[in-house]
C-alpha positions as CSV (number, residue, x, y, z in Angstrom):
1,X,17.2,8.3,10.4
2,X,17.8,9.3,7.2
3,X,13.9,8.4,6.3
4,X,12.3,11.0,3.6
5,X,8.3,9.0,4.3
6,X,6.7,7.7,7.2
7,X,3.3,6.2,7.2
8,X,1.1,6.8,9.9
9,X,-1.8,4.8,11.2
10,X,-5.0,6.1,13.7
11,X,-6.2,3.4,15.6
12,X,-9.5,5.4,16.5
13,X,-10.6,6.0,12.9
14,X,-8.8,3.7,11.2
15,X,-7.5,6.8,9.3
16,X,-4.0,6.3,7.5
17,X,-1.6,8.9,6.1
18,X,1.8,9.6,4.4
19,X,3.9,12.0,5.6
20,X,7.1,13.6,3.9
21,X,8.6,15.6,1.3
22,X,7.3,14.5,-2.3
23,X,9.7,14.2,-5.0
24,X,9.3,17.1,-7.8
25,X,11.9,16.5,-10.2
26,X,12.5,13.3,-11.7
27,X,15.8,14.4,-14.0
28,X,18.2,13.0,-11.9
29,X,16.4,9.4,-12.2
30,X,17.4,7.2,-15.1
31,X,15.9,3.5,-16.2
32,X,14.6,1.7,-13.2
33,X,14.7,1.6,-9.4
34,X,12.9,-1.5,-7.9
35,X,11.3,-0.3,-4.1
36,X,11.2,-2.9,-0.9
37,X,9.9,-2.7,2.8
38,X,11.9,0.2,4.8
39,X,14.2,-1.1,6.6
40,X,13.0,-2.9,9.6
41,X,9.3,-2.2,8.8
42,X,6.6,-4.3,7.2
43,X,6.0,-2.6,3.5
44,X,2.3,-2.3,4.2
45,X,-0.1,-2.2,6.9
46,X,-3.8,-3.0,6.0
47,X,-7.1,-3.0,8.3
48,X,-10.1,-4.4,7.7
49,X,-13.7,-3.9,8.9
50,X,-16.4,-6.2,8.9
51,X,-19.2,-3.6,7.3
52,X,-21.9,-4.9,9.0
53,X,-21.5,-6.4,13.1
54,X,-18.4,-3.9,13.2
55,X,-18.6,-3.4,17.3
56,X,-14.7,-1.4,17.6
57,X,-11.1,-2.6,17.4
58,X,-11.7,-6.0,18.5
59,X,-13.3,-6.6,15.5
60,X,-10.8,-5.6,13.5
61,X,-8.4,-7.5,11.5
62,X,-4.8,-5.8,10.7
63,X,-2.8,-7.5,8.0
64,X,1.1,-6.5,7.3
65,X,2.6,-7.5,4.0
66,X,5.8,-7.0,1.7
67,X,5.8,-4.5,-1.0
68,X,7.8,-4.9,-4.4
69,X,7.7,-1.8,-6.9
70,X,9.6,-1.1,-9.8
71,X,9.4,2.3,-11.0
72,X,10.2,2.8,-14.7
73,X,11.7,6.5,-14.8
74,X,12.2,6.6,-18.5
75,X,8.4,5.8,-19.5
76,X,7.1,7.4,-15.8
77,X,5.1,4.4,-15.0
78,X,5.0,2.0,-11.9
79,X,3.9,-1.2,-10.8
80,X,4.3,-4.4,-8.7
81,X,2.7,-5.6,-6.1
82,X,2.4,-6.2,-1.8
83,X,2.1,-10.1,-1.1
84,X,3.1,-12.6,2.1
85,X,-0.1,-10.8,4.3
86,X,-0.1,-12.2,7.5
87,X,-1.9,-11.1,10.5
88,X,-1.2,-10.1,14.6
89,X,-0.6,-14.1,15.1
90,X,1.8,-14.7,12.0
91,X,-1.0,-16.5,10.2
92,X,-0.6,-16.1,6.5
93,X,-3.6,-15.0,4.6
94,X,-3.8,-16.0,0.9
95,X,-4.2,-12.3,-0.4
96,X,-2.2,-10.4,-2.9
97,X,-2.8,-7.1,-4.3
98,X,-1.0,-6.3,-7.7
99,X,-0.6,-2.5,-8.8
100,X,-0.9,-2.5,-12.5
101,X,1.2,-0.1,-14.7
102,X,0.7,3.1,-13.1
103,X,1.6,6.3,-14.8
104,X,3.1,9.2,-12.4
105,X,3.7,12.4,-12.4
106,X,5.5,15.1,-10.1
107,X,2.3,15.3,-8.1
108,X,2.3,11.6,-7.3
109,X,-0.2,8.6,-8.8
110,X,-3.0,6.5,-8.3
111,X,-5.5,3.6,-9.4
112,X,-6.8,0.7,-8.2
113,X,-5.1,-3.0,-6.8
114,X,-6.4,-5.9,-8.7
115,X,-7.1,-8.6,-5.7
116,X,-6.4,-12.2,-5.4
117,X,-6.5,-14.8,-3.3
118,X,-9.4,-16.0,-0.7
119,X,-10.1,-12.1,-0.5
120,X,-10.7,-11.6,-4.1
121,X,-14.3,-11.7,-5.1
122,X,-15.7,-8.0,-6.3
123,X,-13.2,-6.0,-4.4
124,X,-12.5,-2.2,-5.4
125,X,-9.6,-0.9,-3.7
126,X,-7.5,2.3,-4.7
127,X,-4.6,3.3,-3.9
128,X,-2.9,6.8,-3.9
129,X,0.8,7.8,-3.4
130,X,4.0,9.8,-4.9
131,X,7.8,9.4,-4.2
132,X,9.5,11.2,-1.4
133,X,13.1,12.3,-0.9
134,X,15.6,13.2,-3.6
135,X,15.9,10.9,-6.5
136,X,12.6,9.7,-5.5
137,X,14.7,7.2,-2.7
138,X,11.6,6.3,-1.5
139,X,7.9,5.5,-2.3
140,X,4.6,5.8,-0.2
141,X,1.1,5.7,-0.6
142,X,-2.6,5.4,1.3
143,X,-5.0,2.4,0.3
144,X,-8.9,2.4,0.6
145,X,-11.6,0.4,-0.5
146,X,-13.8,-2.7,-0.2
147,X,-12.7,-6.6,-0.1
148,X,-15.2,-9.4,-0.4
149,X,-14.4,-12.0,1.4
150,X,-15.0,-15.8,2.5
151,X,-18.4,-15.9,2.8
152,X,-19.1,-13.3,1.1
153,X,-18.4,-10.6,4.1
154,X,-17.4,-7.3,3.1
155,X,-14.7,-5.7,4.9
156,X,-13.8,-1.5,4.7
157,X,-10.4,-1.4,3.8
158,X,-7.7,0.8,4.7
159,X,-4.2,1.4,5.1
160,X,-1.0,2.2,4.0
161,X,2.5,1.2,2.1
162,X,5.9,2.8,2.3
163,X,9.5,1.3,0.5
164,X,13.0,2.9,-0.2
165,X,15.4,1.4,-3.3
């Protein structure tokens, strides 16, 4: 109720996507609007995929996190970060992935997470998303890439993040 993005996960592909109406006109935003998990939802959901053994779903590992974005309206850039990744048992995962200053547009933004923690070595993982609703109330995105972890395994990574102010 009330929601302007929803994220939406296919457990069959391990396909993600954000649905709703994008923000267009920024004019009615001024200074800075800081973004946190929608309401009763984790702020981001991410899978991943051993690349090499993968057998189907049991081999896959979702992670939920929070998300933390502040969106500078004045200087149209964003940033922050999702962080506290645990996984279907509540076990924490040392993981974080910051989203550097991030220049937007009307038609949305995108670049890559820099990753720390135990899942840190080498990874590339992108991100792309825009703000939904009017006065850009809420912010949403897909995330793709690759994580090296422990080990060096290598995991296909994907997922999504959603927040409202």
């Amino acid at each position: 109720a009330g929601r302007n993005v929803a994220t939406l996960a296919d457990q069959g592909t391990s396909g993600h996507a954000v649905i709703g109406i994008p923000t267009t006109d920024f004019s009615g935003n001024a200074g800075r609007a800081t973004y946190t998990n929608l309401s009763g939802t984790d702020g981001a959901l991410l899978e991943l995929r051993p690349s090499q053994g993968y057998g189907g779903i049991d081999d896959r590992i979702d992670l939920y996190a929070d998300l933390a974005l502040v969106a500078d309206f004045s200087n149209q850039t964003l940033s922050g970060r999702l962080f506290n990744f645990t996984d279907d048992d509540d076990d924490s995962w040392r993981l974080e992935m910051a989203m550097p200053e991030t220049p937007f547009t009307n038609e949305g933004f995108s670049g890559y997470f820099e990753v720390s923690g135990l899942l840190s070595g080498s990874s590339a993982v992108t991100y792309e998303g825009s703000f939904y609703g009017p006065n850009a109330q809420e912010v949403g995105g897909t995330i793709e890439g690759t994580i090296i972890g422990t080990g060096g395994i290598r995991y296909i990574t994907t997922g999504g993040f959603a927040g409202s102010q």
